[in-house]
C-alpha positions in Angstrom: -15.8 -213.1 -35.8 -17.5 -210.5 -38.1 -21.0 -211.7 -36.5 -19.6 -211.1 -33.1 -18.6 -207.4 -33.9 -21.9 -206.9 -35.8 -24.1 -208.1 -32.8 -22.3 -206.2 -30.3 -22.9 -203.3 -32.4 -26.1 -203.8 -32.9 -27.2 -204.2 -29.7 -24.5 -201.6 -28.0 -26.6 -199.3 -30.2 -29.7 -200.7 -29.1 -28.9 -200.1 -25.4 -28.0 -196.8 -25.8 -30.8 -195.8 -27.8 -32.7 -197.1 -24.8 -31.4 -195.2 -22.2 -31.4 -192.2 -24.0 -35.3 -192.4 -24.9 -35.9 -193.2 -21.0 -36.7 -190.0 -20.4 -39.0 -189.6 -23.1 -40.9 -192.8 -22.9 -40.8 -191.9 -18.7 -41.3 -187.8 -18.1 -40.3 -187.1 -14.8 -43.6 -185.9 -12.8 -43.4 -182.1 -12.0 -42.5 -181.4 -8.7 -44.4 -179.5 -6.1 -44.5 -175.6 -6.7 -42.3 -173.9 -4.7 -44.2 -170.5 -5.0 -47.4 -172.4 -3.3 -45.5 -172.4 0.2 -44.9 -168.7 1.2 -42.5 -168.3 3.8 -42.5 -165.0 5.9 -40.4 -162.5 4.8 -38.5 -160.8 7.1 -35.5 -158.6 7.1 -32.4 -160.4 8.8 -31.6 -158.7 12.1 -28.9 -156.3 11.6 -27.3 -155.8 15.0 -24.9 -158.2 17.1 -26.5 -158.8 20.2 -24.6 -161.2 21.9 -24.7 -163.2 25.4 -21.2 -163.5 26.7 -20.6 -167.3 28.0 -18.8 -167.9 31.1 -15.2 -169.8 30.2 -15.0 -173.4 31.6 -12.2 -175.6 32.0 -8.4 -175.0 30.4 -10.5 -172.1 28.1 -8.8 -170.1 31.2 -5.6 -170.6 30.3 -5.8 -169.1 27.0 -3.7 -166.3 26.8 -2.3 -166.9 30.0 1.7 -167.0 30.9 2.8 -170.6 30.5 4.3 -170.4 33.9 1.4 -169.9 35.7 0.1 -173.1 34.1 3.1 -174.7 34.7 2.4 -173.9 38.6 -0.6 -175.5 38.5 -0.4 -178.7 36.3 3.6 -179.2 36.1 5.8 -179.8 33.6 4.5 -181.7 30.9 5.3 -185.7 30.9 7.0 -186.0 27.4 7.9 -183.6 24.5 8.0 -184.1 20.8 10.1 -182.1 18.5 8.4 -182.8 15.6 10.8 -183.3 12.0 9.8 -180.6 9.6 11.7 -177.7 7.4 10.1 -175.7 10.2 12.0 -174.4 13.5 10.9 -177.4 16.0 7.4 -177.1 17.1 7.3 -178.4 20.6 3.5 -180.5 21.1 
């Protein structure tokens, strides 16, 4: 049993003797210089120019009374009260 434990030990320390020389035995190649490829530098655009986007489908209804919408579409099929520590939250 002694020979077992010896072995193991042996070649446990073996291994990891190995595996920490890999990187000696096996240098990594350098990689490619980063300063080589010069990107333009220019200053980020400061100001918010924006496009406004016209609102499609129920985007409309945001902010809108819920009676309106309930005009429209009707009142809604089923309700869940959901089960939380929370007043009910209706979905």
């Amino acid at each position: 049993m002694k020979k077992r434990s010896l072995l193991f030990t042996g070649l446990f320390l073996i291994f990891l003797l190995a595996l920490y020389m890999q990187p000696i035995w096996f240098p990594q190649e350098p990689a490619e210089d980063e300063t080589t490829k010069q990107l333009p530098r220019t200053p980020p655009a400061t100001n918010l120019n924006y496009e406004t986007i016209e609102t499609e489908g129920f985007a409309h209804w945001i902010e809108k009374d819920l009676d309106a919408f309930e005009q429209d579409y009707g009142q809604p099929e089923e309700v869940w009260l959901l089960v939380s520590p929370l007043p009910s939250i209706v979905i």
